[in-house]
PAMARGU-327197 format. One line per 3 residues: number of its first residue (from 0); their letters; for each residue x, y, z of C-alpha. Coordinates in pm, whole numbers, plus 50000, padded with zeros to 5 digits. Example, Ala and Ser with C-alpha at 12.3 -4.5 7.8 and 13.67 -1.06 7.14 Angstrom:
0	AS	51230:49550:50780 | 51367:49894:50714
***
This chain:
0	XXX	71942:67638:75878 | 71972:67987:75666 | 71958:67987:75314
3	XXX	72322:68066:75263 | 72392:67796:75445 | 72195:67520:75222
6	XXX	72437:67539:74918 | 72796:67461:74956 | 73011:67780:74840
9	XXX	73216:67539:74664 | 73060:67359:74454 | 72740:67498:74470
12	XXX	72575:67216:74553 | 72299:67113:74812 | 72380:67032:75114
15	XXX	72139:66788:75273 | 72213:66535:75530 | 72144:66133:75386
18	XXX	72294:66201:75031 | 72612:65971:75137 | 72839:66314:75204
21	XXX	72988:66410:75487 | 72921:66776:75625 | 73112:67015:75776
24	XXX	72965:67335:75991 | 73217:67547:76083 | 73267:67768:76386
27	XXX	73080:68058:76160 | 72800:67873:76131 | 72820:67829:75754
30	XXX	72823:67472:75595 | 72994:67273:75384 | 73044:66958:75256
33	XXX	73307:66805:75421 | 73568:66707:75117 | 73514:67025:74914
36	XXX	73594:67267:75267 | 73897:66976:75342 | 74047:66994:75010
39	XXX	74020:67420:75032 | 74173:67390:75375 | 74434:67168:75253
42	XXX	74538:67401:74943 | 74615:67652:75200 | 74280:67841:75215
45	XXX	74206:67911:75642 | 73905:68154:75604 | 73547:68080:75565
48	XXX	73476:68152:75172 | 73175:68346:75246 | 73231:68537:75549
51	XXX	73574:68546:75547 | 73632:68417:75955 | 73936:68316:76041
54	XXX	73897:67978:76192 | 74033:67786:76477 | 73900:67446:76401
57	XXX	73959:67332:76074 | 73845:67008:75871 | 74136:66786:75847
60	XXX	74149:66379:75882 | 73964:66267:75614 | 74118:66341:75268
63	XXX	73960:66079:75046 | 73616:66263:75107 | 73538:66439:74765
66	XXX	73282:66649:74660 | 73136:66497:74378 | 73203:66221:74144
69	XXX	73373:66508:73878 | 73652:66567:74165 | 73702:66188:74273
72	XXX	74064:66122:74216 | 74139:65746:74157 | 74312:65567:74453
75	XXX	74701:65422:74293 | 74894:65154:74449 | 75098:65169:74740
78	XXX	75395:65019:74641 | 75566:65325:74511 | 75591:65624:74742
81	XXX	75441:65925:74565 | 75365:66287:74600 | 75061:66378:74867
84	XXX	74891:66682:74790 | 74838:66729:75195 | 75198:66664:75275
87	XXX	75283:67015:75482 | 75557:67216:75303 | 75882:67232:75331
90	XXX	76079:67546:75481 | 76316:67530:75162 | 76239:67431:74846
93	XXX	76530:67183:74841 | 76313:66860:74753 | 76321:66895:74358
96	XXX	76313:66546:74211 | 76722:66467:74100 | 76760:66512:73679
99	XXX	76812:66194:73478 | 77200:66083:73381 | 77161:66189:73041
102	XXX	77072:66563:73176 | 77298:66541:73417 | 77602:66527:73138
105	XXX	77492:66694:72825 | 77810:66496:72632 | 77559:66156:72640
108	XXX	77305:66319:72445 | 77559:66373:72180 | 77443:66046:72023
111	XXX	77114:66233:71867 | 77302:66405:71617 | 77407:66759:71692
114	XXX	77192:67017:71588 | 77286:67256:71268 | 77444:67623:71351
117	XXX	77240:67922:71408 | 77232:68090:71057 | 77321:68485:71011
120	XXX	77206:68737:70777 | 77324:69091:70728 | 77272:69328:70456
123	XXX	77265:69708:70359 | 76939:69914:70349 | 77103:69993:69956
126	XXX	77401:69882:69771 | 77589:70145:69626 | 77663:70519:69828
129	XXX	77817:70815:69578 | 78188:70827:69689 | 78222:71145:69788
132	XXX	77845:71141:69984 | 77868:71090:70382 | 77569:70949:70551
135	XXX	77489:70998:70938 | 77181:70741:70930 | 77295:70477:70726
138	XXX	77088:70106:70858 | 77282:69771:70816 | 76983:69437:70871
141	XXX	77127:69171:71101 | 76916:68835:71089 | 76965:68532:71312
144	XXX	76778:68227:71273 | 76786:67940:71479 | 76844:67559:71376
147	XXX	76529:67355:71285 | 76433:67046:71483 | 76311:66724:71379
150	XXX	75988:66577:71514 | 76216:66234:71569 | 76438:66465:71754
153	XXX	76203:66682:71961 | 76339:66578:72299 | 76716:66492:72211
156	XXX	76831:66789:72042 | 76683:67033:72287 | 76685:67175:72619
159	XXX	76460:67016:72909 | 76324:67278:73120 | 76211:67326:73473
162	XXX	75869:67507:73432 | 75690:67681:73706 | 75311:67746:73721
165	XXX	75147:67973:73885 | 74800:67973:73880 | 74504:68214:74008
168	XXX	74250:68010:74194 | 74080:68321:74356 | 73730:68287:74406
171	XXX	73663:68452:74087 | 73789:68133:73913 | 73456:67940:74016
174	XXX	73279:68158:73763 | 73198:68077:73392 | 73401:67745:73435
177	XXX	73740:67947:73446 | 73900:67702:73668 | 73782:67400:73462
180	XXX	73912:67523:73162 | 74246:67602:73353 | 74297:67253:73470
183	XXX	74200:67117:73104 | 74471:67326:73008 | 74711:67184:73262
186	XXX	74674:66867:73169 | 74740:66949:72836 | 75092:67086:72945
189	XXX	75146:66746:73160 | 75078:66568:72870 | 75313:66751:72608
192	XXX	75623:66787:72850 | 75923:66484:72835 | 76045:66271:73102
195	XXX	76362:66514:73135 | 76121:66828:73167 | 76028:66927:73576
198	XXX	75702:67047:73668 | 75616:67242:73964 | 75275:67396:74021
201	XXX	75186:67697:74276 | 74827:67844:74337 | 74725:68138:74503
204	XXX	74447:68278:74687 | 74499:68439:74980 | 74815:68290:75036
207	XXX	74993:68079:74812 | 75067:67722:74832 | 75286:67468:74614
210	XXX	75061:67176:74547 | 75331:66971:74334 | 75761:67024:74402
213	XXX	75954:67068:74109 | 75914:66654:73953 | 75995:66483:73643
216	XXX	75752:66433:73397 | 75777:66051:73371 | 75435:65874:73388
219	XXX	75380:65866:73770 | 75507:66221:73774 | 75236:66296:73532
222	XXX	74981:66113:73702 | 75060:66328:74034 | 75086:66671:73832
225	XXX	74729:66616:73728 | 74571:66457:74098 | 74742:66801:74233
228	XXX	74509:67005:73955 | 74248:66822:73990 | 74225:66892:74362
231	XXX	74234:67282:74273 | 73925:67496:74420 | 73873:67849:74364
234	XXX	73777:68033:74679 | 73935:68381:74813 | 74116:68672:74727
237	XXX	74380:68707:74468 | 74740:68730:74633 | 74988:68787:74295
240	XXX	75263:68909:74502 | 75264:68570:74696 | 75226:68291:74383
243	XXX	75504:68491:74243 | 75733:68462:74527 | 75671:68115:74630
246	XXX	75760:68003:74223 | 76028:68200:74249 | 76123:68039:74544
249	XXX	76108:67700:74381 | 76303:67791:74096 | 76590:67966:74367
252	XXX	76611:67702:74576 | 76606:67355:74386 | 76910:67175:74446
255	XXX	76968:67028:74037 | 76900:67282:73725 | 76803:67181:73390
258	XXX	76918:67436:73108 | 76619:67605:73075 | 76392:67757:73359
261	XXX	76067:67954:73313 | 75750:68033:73511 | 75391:68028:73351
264	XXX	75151:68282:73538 | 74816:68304:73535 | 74546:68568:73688
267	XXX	74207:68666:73587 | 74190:68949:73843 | 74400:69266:74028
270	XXX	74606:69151:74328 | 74286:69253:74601 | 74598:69165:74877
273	XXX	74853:69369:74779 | 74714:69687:74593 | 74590:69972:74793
276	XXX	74182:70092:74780 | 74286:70332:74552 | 74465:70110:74278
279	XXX	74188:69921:74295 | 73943:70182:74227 | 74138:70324:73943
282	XXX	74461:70054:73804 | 74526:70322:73524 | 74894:70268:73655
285	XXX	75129:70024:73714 | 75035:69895:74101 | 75279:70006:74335
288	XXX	75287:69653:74496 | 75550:69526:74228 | 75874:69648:74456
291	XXX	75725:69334:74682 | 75815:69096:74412 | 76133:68906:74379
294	XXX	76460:69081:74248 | 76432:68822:73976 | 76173:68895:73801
297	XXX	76067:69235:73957 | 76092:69530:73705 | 76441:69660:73741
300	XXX	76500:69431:74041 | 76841:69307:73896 | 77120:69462:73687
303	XXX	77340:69093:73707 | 77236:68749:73805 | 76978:68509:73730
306	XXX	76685:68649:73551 | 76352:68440:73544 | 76178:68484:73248
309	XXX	75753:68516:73322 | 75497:68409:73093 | 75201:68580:73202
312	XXX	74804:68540:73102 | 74589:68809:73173 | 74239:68551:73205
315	XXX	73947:68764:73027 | 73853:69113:73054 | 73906:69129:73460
318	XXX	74263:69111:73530 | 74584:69388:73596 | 74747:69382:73239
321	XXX	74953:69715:73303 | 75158:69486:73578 | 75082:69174:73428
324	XXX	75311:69317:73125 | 75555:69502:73321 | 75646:69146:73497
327	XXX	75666:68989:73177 | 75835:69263:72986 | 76098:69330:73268
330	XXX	76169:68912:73312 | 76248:68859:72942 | 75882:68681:72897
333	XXX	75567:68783:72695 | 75259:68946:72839 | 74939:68688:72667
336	XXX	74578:68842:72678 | 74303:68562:72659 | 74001:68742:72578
339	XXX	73775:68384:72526 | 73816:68186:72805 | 73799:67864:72576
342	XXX	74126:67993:72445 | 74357:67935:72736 | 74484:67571:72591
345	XXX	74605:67717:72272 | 74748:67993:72461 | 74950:67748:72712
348	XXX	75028:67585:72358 | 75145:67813:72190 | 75404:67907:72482
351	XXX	75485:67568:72545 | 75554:67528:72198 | 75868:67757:72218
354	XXX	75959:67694:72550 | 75995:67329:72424 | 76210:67392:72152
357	XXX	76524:67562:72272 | 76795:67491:72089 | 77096:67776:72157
360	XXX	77151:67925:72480 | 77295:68276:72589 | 77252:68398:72212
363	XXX	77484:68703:72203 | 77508:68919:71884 | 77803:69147:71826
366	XXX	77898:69410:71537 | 78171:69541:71471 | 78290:69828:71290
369	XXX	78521:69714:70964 | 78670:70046:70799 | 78799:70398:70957
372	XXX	78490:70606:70977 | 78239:70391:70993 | 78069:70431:71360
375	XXX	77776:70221:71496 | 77546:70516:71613 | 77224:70252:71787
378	XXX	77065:69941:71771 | 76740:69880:71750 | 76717:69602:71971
381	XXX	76329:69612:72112 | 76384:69463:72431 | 76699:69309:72416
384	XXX	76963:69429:72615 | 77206:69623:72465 | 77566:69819:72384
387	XXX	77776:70042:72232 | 78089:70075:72329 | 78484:70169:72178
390	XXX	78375:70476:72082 | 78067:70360:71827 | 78328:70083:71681
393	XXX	78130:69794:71862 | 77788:69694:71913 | 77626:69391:72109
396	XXX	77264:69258:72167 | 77235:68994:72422 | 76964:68771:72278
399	XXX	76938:68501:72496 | 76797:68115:72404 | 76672:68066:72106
402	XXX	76404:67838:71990 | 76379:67618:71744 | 76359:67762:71360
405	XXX	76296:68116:71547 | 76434:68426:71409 | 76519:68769:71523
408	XXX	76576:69067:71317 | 76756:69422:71390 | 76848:69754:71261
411	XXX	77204:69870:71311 | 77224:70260:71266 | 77577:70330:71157
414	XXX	77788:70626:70974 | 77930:70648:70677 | 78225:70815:70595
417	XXX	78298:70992:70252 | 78595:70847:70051 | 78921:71039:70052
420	XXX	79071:70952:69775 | 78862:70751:69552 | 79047:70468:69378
423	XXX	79008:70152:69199 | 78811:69981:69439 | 78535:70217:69490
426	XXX	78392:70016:69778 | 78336:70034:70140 | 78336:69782:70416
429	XXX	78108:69839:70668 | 78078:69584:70932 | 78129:69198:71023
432	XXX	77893:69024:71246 | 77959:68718:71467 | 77779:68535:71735
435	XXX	77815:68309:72006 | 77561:68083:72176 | 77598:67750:72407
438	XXX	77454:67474:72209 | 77156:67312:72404 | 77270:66941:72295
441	XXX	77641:66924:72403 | 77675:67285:72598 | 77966:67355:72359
444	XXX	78008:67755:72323 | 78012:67828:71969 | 78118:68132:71738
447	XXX	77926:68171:71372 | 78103:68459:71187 | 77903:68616:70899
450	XXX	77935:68759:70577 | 78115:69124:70615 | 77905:69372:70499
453	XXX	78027:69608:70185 | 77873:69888:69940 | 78034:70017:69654
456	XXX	78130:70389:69596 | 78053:70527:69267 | 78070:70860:69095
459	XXX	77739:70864:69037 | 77456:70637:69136 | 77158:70544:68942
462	XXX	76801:70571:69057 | 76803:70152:69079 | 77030:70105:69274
465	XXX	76925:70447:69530 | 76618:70171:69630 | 76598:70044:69957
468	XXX	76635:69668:70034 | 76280:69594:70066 | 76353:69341:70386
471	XXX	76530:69639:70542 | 76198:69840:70434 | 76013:69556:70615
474	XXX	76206:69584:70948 | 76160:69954:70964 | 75779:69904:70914
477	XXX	75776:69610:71192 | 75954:69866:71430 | 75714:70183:71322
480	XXX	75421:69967:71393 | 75554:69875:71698 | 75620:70256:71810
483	XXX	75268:70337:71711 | 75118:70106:71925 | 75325:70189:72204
486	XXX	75289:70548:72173 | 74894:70495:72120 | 74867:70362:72423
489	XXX	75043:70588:72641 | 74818:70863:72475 | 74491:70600:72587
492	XXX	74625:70594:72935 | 74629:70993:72922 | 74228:70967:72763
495	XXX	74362:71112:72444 | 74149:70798:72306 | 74053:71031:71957
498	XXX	74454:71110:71914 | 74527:70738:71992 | 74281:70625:71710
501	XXX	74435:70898:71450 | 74778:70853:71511 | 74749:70466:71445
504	XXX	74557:70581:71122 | 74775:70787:71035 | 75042:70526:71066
507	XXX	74869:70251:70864 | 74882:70456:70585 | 75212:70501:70592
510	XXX	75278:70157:70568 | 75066:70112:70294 | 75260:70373:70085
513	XXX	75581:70174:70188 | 75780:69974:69914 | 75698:69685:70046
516	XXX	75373:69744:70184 | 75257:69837:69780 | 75430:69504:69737
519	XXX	75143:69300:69892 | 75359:69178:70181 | 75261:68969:70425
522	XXX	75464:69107:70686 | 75270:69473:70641 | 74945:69304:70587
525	XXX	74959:69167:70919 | 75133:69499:71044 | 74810:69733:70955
528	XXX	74543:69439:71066 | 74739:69429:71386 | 74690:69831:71394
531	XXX	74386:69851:71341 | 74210:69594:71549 | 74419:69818:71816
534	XXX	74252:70130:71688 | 73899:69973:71712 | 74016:69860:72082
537	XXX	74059:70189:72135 | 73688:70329:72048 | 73552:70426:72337
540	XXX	73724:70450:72744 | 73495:70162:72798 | 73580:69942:72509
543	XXX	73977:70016:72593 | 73929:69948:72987 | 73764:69651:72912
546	XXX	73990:69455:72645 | 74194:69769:72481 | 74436:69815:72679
549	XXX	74523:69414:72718 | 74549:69421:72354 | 74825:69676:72307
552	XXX	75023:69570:72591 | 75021:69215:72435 | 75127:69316:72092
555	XXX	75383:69539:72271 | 75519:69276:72435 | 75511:69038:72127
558	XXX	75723:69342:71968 | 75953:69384:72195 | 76118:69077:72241
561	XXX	75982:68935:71874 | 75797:68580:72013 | 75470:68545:71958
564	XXX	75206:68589:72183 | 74818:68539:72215 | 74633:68839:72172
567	XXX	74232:68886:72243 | 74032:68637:72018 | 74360:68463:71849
570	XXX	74639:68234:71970 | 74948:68290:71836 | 74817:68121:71484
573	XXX	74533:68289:71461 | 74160:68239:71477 | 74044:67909:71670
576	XXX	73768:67890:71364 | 74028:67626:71153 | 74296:67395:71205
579	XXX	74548:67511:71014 | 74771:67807:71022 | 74710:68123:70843
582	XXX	74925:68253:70541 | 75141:68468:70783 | 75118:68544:71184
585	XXX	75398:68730:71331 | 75776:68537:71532 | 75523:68193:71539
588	XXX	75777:67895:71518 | 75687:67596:71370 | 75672:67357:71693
591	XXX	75453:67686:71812 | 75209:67624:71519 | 75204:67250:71583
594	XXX	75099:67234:71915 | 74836:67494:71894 | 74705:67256:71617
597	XXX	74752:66950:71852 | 74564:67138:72098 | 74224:67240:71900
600	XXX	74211:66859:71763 | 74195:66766:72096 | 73965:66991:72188
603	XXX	73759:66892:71952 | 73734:66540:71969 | 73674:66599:72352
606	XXX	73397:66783:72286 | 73282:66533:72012 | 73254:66269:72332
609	XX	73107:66509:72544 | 72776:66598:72318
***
């Protein structure tokens, strides 16, 4: 027997005949033990992981071989017919388990208590405009901010959610414990979703394979959610184009929908299936591969119809973050970089934190013009879809769900008109601001009208009152730091590294010389860290192939749709190096915050038992 042959790909370990394991020697000649090749065989994995043959005889007929005593998977009782990892799959995705009868008619949850309305701001960038002064660039602030919810409440006053993960199980994931870590992070999610939440789970390879339909998370839907991770191996190439489809798939094709549907994706690598040799070589570019991917979450795959939002991890220093991003960013997800591969729990935290938590549905935000003259010119929206239409007299920004205590903030640029004939009430109405969401307890559409929006019209105006609202100065310096970094880093993609670095300098001190960044802010104090940790990510071509280009796409992406994201070393409340949240970190909710906290005690007291 070779060498190669003496250690199982696997698991690495020895194999020797008399140490109570089966063995398996395929057709190639290279040998295995017999569960750790049957369990590979049975996620969907045909080729020989270190030769790559494509074989004719395969090891099936004796699943409850296992490798090792770290992948034995207890035996359950019979008497309740469960999930089997090895059961073939279906043509159509039809098998998702049924919702509960609460679910099923939102009106029987309406004993919890419905929840409080989504709150609206809106204010001028200054109070008073000289009367006979017209202004072309005049910005109104809209806020929205979503209900809170109760701990006691967490699962009655919000929407369950059908969650799809996709995971990378490549061969790649063997290394450094990557796949370990994964599944610890897994189980984490199992634990923290509600017997009205569905779980499905997809891993890739080569091909893709769903090792758990779309279940409930009750306790023996639990118990099979984490059986079908613990049976993940890593072995193969990395297929993104075909996880991706078959979670879409799952999501398309389920028979019953809960209110909320989202797909978690993780990859620590470039699709090596899908991406031609010269992608590979040089993935300076978005791959061309992403026209493959479903019309639902493929970048400008759909103008109308149902659009699945992608949370994706990019998994350490190795994987595709330019399409990584553009899936998220196009879906109406984030883009996450883990740097530290002991991060990925607080990062699956963190985004199960919101995900949790939604509490208004189909958020839309309209403004409307209130006085002759006054004409919405744009809307900074980020990535929220948006429109102006009557001739400038209406705006709308189609937000989307909400989660719980989260807020969103945007610029409207408007006109406004000098007075004609300047009477008693010197004052000018701007705009009103209304909007209407589906609430996630009862379905009921509701309408929240704000506060109309007014400035007065002097003669003259006093140097007071020519100040800027210092929360509109805030938004504008949230939206410049988000240009920056955008604009940065399509000058890094170009190698304009040195004009990268000096424009984000340059930019940082802007902010510092703003109102409220001389203020001390919080806000702008996390604005210019943010910056320049990008700048520094940016030192060398290295440096920003490695980890500096990840960086600014995942601040981008945090940006753009405001929700936070985790970002290199951090999760989205900071350093792992405490338990408690820092003074400020940017769109992190509450229920966000608390389950990254949940997550690190954990953590911790596991490894407590483990040393």
């Amino acid at each position: 027997m070779s060498s190669e042959n003496k250690i199982c790909a696997i698991c690495l370990g020895v194999v020797q005949t008399g140490q109570g394991q089966a063995i398996f020697t395929a057709e190639c000649s290279h040998t295995f033990h017999f569960g750790c090749i049957s369990n590979s065989v049975n996620h969907g994995n045909y080729l020989c992981p270190v030769c790559r043959a494509k074989w004719t005889n395969l090891p099936f007929g004796q699943q409850n071989f296992f490798p090792n005593p770290a992948f034995e998977v207890p035996r359950r009782q019979p008497s309740v017919r469960r999930w089997s990892i090895v059961e073939p799959e279906p043509n159509i995705f039809s098998d998702d388990e049924p919702l509960p009868d609460g679910t099923a008619d939102p009106s029987s949850n309406a004993s919890s208590g419905r929840l409080q309305n989504v709150s609206i701001k809106a204010m001028p960038e200054r109070q008073a405009v000289v009367a006979s002064e017209s202004l072309s660039d005049f910005s109104v602030l809209v806020g929205l901010r979503a209900p809170p919810l109760s701990v006691d409440a967490l699962r009655a006053q919000r929407a369950p959610i059908d969650l799809i993960t996709v995971l990378d199980v490549s061969g790649s994931m063997h290394s450094s414990s990557k796949l370990d870590l994964v599944k610890r992070a897994m189980n984490f999610v199992i634990d923290n979703l509600g017997p009205s939440d569905r779980l499905s789970i997809v891993s890739f390879s080569n091909q893709a394979r769903r090792v758990l339909p779309l279940r409930r998370m009750t306790d023996h839907g639990r118990e099979d959610a984490k059986r079908a991770v613990t049976l993940l191996v890593a072995s193969g190439m990395t297929n993104i184009v075909e996880g991706l489809k078959k979670g879409v798939r799952v999501l398309e094709e389920r028979r019953h929908q809960n209110p909320v549907a989202s797909i978690i994706f993780l990859s620590d690598g470039l699709d090596t299936c899908n991406r031609s040799p010269n992608e590979l070589d040089t993935p300076s570019n978005s791959p061309s591969y992403l026209h493959l991917l479903p019309a639902s979450i493929r970048p400008g795959g759909m103008e109308d119809g149902q659009i699945f939002a992608v949370h994706s991890f990019g998994f350490g220093s190795d994987h595709d973050p330019l399409a990584m991003h553009d899936i998220s960013d196009s879906s109406g997800g984030t883009f996450s970089f883990i740097e530290s591969y002991e991060m990925v729990q607080d990062a699956f935290a963190s985004c199960i934190g919101g995900l949790l938590s939604v509490v208004t549905l189909e958020l839309r935000l309209t403004v409307r013009s209130a006085s002759h003259g006054v004409e919405i010119k744009s809307l900074s929206s980020g990535r929220y879809a948006s429109e102006i239409s009557d001739q400038g007299s209406q705006g709308t920004i189609n937000v989307g769900d909400l989660y719980a205590d989260e807020e969103k903030e945007f610029l409207i640029n408007i006109s406004v008109p000098a007075l004609a004939n300047t009477g008693d009430e010197r004052k000018t109405t701007l705009v009103d601001v209304t909007c209407s969401y589906k609430d996630a307890v009862s379905n009921e559409t509701i309408t929240i009208e704000g506060d109309l929006v007014e400035i007065v019209r002097p003669e003259y105006v006093s140097p007071v009152d020519m100040r800027v609202n210092l929360e509109v100065d805030r938004q504008r310096n949230r939206l410049r730091a988000a240009e920056s970094i955008a604009e940065a880093q399509r000058m890094a993609e170009t190698g304009n590294l040195r004009g990268a670095r000096a424009l984000l300098s340059d930019r940082r001190s802007g902010l510092r010389a703003s109102d409220s960044g001389q203020l001390g802010d919080n806000l702008c104090m996390w604005l210019e860290a943010e910056m320049k940790e990008t700048e520094d990510r940016m030192g060398s071509r290295e440096l920003y192939e490695r980890h500096g280009r990840a960086y600014a796409l995942s601040n981008m992406s945090a940006h753009g749709y405001q929700r936070a994201s985790t970002r290199g070393n951090d999760s989205a409340i900071g350093s792992s190096s405490g338990m408690d949240a820092p003074t400020y970190c940017g769109y992190v909710t509450p229920n966000m915050a608390n389950l990254v906290i949940k997550s690190r005690e954990l953590s911790k007291a596991q490894d407590d038992m483990e040393e």
